[in-house]
C-alpha positions as CSV (number, residue, x, y, z in Angstrom):
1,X,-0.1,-28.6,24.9
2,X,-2.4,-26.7,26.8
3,X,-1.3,-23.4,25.4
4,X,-1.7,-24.8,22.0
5,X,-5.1,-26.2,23.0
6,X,-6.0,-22.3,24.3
7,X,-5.2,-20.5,20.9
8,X,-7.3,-23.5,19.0
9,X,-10.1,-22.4,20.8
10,X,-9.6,-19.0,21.0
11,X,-9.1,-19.0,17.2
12,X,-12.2,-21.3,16.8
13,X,-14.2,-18.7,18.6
14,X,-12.6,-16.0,16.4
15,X,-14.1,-17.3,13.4
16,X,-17.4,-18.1,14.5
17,X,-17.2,-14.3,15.5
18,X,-16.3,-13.4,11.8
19,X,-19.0,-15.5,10.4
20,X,-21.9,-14.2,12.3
21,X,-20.5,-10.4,11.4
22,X,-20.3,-11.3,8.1
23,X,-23.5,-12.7,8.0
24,X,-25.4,-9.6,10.0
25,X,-23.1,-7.4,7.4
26,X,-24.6,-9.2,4.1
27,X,-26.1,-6.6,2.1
28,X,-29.0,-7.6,0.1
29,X,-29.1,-6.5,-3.6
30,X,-32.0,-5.6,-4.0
31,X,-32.3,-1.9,-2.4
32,X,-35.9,-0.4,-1.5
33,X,-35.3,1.8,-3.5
34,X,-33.0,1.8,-6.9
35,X,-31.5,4.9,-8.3
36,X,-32.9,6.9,-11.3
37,X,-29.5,6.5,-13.2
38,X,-30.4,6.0,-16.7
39,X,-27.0,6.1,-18.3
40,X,-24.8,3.5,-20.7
41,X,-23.8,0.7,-18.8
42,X,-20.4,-1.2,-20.6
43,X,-20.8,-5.1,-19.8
44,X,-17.6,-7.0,-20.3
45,X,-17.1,-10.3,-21.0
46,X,-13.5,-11.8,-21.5
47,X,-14.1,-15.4,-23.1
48,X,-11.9,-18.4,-23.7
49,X,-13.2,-21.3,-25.1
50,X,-16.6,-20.7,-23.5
51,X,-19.2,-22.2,-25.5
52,X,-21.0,-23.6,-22.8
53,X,-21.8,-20.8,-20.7
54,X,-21.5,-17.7,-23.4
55,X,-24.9,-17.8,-24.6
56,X,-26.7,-18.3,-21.5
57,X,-24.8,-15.3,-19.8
58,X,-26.1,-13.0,-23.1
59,X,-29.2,-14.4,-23.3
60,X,-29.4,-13.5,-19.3
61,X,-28.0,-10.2,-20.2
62,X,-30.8,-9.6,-23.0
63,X,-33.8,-10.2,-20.0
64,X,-32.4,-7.5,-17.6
65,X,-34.6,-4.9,-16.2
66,X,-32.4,-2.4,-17.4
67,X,-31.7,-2.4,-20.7
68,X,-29.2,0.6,-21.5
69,X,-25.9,-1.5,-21.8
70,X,-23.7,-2.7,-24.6
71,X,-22.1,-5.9,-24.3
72,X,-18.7,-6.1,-25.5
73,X,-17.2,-10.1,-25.4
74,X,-13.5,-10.4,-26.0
75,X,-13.1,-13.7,-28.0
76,X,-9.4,-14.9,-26.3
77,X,-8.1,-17.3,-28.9
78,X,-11.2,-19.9,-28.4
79,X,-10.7,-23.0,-30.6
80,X,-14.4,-24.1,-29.4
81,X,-17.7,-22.4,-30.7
82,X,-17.7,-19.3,-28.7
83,X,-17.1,-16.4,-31.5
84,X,-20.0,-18.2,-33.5
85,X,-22.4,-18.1,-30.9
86,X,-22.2,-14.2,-29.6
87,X,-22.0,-13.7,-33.3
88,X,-25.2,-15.5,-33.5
89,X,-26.9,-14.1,-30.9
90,X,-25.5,-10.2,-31.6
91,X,-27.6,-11.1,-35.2
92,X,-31.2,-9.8,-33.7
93,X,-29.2,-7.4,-31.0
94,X,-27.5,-4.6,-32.0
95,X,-25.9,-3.5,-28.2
96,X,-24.0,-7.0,-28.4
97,X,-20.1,-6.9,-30.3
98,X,-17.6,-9.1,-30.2
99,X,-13.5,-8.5,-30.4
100,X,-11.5,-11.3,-31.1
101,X,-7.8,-11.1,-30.0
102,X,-5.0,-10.7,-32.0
103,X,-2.7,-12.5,-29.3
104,X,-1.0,-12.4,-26.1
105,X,1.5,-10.2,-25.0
106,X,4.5,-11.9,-23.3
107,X,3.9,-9.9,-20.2
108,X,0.8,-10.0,-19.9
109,X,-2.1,-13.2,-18.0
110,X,-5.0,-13.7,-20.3
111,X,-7.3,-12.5,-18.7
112,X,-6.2,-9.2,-17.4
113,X,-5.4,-8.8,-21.0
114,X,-8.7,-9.5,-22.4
115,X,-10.2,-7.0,-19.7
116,X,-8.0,-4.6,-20.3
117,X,-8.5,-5.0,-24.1
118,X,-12.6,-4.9,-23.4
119,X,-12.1,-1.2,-21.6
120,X,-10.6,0.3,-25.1
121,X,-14.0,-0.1,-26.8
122,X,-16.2,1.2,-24.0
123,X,-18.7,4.2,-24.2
124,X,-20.5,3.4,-20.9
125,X,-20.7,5.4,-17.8
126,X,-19.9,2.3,-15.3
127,X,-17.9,-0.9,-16.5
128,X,-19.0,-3.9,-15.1
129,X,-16.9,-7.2,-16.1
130,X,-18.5,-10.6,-15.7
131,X,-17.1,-14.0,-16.3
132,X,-18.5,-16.1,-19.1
133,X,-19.7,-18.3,-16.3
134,X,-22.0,-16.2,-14.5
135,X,-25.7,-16.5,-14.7
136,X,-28.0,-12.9,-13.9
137,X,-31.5,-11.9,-13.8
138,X,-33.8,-9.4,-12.0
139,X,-32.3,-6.4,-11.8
140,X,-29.0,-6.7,-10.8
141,X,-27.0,-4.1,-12.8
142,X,-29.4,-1.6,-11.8
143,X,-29.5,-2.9,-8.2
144,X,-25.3,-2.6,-8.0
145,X,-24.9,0.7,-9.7
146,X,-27.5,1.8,-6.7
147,X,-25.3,0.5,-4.4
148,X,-22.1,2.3,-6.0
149,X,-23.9,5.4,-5.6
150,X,-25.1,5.3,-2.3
151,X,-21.2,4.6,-0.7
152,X,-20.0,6.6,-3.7
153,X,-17.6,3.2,-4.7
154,X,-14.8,3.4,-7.2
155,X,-15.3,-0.9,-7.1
156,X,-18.1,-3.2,-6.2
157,X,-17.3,-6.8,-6.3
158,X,-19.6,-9.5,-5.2
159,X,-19.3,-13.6,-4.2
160,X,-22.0,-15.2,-6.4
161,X,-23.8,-17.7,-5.0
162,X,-22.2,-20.6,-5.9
163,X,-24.0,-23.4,-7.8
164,X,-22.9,-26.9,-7.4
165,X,-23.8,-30.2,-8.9
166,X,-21.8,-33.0,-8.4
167,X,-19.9,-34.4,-5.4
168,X,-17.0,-33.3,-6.1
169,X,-18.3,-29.6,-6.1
170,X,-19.9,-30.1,-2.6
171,X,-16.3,-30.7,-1.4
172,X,-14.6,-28.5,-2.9
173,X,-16.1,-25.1,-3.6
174,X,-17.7,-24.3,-0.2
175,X,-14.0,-24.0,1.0
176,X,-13.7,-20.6,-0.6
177,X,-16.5,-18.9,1.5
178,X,-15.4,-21.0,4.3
179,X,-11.8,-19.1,4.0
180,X,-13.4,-15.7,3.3
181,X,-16.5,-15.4,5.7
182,X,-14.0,-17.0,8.6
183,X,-11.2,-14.6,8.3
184,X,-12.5,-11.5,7.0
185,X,-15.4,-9.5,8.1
186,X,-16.7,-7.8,4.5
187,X,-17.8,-4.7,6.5
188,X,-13.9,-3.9,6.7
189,X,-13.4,-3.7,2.8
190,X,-15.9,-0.9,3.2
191,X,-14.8,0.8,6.5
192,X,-11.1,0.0,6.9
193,X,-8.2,1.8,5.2
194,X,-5.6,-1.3,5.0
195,X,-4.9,-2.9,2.2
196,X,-4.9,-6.4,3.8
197,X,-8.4,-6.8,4.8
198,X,-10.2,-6.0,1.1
199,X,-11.4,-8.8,-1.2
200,X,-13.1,-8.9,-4.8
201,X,-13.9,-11.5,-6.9
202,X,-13.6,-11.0,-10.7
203,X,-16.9,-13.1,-11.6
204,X,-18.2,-9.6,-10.6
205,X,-16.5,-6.4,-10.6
206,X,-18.3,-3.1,-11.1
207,X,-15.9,-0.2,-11.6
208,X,-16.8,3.4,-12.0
209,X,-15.2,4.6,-15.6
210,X,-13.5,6.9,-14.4
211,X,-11.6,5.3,-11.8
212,X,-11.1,2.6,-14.0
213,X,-9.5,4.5,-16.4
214,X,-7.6,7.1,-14.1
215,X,-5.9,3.7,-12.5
216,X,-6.0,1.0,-15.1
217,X,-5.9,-1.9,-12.5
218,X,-5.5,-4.5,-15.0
219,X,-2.7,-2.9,-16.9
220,X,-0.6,-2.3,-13.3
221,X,-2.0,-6.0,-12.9
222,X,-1.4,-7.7,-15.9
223,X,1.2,-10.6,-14.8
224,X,-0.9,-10.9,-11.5
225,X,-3.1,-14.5,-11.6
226,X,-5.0,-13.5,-8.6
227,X,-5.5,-9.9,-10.1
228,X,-8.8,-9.2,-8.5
229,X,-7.4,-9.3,-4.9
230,X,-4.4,-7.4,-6.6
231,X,-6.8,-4.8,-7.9
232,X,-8.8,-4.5,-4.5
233,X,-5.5,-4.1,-2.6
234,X,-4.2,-1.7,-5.1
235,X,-7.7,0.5,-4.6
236,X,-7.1,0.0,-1.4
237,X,-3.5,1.5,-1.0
238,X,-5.0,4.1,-2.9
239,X,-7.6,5.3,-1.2
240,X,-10.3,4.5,-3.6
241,X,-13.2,3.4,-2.0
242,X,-14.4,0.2,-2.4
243,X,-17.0,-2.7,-1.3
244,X,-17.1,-6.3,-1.5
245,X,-20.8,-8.4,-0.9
246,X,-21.7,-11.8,-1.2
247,X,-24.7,-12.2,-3.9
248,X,-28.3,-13.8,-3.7
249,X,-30.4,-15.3,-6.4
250,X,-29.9,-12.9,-9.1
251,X,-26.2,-13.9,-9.4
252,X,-25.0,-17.6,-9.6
253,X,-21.9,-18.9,-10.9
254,X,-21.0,-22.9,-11.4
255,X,-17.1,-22.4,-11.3
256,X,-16.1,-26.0,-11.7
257,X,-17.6,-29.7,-13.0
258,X,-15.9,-31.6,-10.8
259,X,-13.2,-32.5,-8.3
260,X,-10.4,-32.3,-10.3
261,X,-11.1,-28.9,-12.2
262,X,-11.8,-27.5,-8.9
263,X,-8.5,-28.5,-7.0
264,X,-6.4,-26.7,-10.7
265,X,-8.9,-24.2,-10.3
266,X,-8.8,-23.1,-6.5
267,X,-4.9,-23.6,-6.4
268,X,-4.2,-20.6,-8.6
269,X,-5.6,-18.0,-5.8
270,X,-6.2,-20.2,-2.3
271,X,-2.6,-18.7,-1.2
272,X,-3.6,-15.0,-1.5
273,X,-6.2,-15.6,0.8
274,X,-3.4,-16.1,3.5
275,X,-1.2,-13.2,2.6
276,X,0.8,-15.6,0.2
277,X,2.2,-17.4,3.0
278,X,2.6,-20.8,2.4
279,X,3.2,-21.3,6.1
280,X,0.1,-19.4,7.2
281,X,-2.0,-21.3,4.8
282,X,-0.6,-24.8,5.8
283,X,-0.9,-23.8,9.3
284,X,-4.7,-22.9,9.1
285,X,-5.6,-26.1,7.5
286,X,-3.5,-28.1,10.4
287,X,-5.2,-25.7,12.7
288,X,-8.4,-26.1,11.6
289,X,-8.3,-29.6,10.9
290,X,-6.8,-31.3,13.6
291,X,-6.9,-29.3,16.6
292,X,-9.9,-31.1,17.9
293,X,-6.8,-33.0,19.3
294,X,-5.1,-30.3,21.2
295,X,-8.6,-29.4,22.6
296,X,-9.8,-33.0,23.4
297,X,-6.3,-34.1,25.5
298,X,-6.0,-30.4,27.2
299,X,-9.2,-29.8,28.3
300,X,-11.9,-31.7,30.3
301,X,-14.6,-33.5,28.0
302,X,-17.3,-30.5,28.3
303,X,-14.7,-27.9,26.6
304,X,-14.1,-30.2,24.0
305,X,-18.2,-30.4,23.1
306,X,-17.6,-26.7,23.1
307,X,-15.1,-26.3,20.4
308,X,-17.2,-28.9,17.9
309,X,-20.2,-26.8,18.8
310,X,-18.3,-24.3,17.8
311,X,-16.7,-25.3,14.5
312,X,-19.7,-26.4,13.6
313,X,-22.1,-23.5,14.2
314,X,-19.1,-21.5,12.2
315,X,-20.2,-24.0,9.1
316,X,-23.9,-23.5,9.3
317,X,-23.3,-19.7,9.8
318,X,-21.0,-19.1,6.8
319,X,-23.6,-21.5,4.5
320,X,-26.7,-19.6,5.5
321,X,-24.6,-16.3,4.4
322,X,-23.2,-18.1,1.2
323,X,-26.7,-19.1,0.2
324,X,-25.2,-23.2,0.9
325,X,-27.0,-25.8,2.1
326,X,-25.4,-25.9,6.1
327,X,-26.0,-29.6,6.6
328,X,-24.5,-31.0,3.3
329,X,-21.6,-28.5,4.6
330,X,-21.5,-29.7,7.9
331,X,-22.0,-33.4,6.7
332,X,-19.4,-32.9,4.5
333,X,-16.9,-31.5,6.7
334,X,-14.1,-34.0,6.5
335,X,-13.9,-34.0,2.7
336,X,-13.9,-30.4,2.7
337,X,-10.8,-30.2,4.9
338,X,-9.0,-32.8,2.6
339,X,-10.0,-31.2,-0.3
340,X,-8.1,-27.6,1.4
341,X,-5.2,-30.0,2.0
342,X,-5.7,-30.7,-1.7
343,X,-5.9,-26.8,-2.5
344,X,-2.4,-26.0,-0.8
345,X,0.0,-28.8,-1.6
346,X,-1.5,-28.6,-5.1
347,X,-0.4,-25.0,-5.2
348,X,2.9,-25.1,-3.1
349,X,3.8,-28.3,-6.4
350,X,2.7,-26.1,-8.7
351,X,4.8,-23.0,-7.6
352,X,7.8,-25.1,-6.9
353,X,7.6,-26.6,-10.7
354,X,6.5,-23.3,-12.2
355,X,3.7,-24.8,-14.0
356,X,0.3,-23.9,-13.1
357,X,-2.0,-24.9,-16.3
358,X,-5.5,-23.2,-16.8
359,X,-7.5,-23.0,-20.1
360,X,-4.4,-24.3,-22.3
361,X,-1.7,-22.0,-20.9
362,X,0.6,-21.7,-18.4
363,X,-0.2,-18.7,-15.8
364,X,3.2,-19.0,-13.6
């Protein structure tokens, strides 16, 4: 027990380490200075039934600073409103198109399709894809393709800050940054050459054209459902520079409405943050969930104030870095470690079965 009790701390300390790197490391987008590029920007949008987000994201688009972009959504088989609104919108703005899909391969996920699809009808010097879900302002693009230029970056991929309404968000959705900004310091997606420690998130993902095109991520990805960390290992193996940031203000996403669209939703990727080890995942959870036991029986009663002080602090850390409110995070704790429970066995049942449901299809 006491061993056990000693890598529980340990590994407690370990994150709190991570977190407080990761929060020195945050890089603010919003340089001193922003570049003088001037060029055509390619904004992507693939869209599937998205006709609550779609025109806010355009409208968004339409009030950037920098205004030399086409937008290009790929319509992917919506049975809602979405091609009428973008075909609305694109009425009094000639930059916006819209390409509706013809169908989907047999090989291919939809959405590495629909990305992949979006690149054929670019003329821009950068291509930066978005999810319908994402909200903008200020000057973001500009403030990114500075960014890209300063570390010369073939990718830039960024965490929005997450926007949460109900309950059943406050539970759930923190446990993504919790995962990343405890187990991997974002400085090494920058400054390390192995393809283990990089990260991306596909709400964001800013690619040179390029390197897009000399690599063609999505294609080599296109059966992958966690294809952005595919894409960032892949860069990585390559030797393709690349960064990964968490965002501020100017970039929010609400992923999910509730509990139950979050748990579907987060079990399609929470494996890959553990190497796709089932094992490693499950253990984390126990780890982190339940070694207050170990801790409390092995070592005298001051040790164990230690490790919640601990725990805690890395909670309060990680929220101030993800932009989260630390004391709903810390108050919510508990829930948030049953909802992870939620995360994995949802995703070890849905692997088992072979059925893994998202927007209609099935993306095992």
């Amino acid at each position: 027990m006491i061993y056990v009790a000693y890598f529980i701390l340990a590994f407690s300390i370990l994150q709190l380490i991570v977190a407080i790197v990761n929060l020195l490391y945050y890089k603010k987008i919003n340089p001193t200075k922003l570049s003088d590029f001037n060029g055509l920007i390619s904004v992507l949008i693939p869209a599937r039934n998205e006709e609550k987000n779609i025109a806010n994201l355009l409208r968004d688009l339409q009030k950037q600073k920098y205004q030399n972009i086409e937008i290009i959504v790929f319509n992917d088989l919506s049975t809602d409103n979405t091609e009428e609104i973008v075909r609305q919108i694109a009425k009094d703005d000639s930059r916006i198109r819209i390409i509706n899909s013809e169908g989907l391969p047999k090989s291919w996920l939809g959405k590495n399709f629909a990305c992949h699809c979006l690149s054929k009808y670019t003329k821009g010097e950068y291509l930066l894809f978005l999810d319908a879900d994402v909200r903008v302002k200020g000057s973001i693009i500009l403030q990114t393709i500075t960014l890209v230029e300063k570390h010369s970056l073939g990718l830039l991929s960024i965490f929005p800050k997450q926007k949460m309404q109900s309950l059943g968000e406050y539970v759930t959705v923190p446990n993504m940054n919790y995962i990343l900004l405890s187990l991997l310091p974002l400085v090494f997606v920058l400054k390390s050459k192995f393809a283990s420690l990089a990260a991306a998130n596909g709400q964001f993902m800013l690619f040179k054209t390029s390197t897009y095109f000399d690599t063609l991520p999505h294609e080599k990805n296109q059966n992958n459902m966690v294809e952005d960390i595919a894409i960032a290992r892949y860069f990585k193996k390559n030797k393709i520079s690349m960064a990964c940031i968490l965002g501020d203000e100017t970039i929010q996403c609400r992923m999910y409405g509730g509990f139950n669209e979050a748990i579907n939703g987060f079990s399609k990727n929470v494996i890959t943050f553990f190497g796709n080890s089932f094992l490693i995942a499950t253990l984390f959870w126990f780890v982190t969930s339940f070694g207050f036991v170990a801790v409390y029986k092995a070592f005298p009663f001051s040790y164990f104030l230690l490790y919640l002080v601990i725990i805690f602090s890395s909670r309060i850390v990680i929220s101030i870095a993800s932009r989260q409110n630390s004391m709903c995070n810390v108050f919510l704790f508990i829930p948030q470690q049953i909802a992870l429970g939620f995360f994995i066995a949802k995703a070890l049942k849905n692997k088992l079965k072979k059925d893994n449901q998202w927007k209609g299809r099935n993306i095992l």
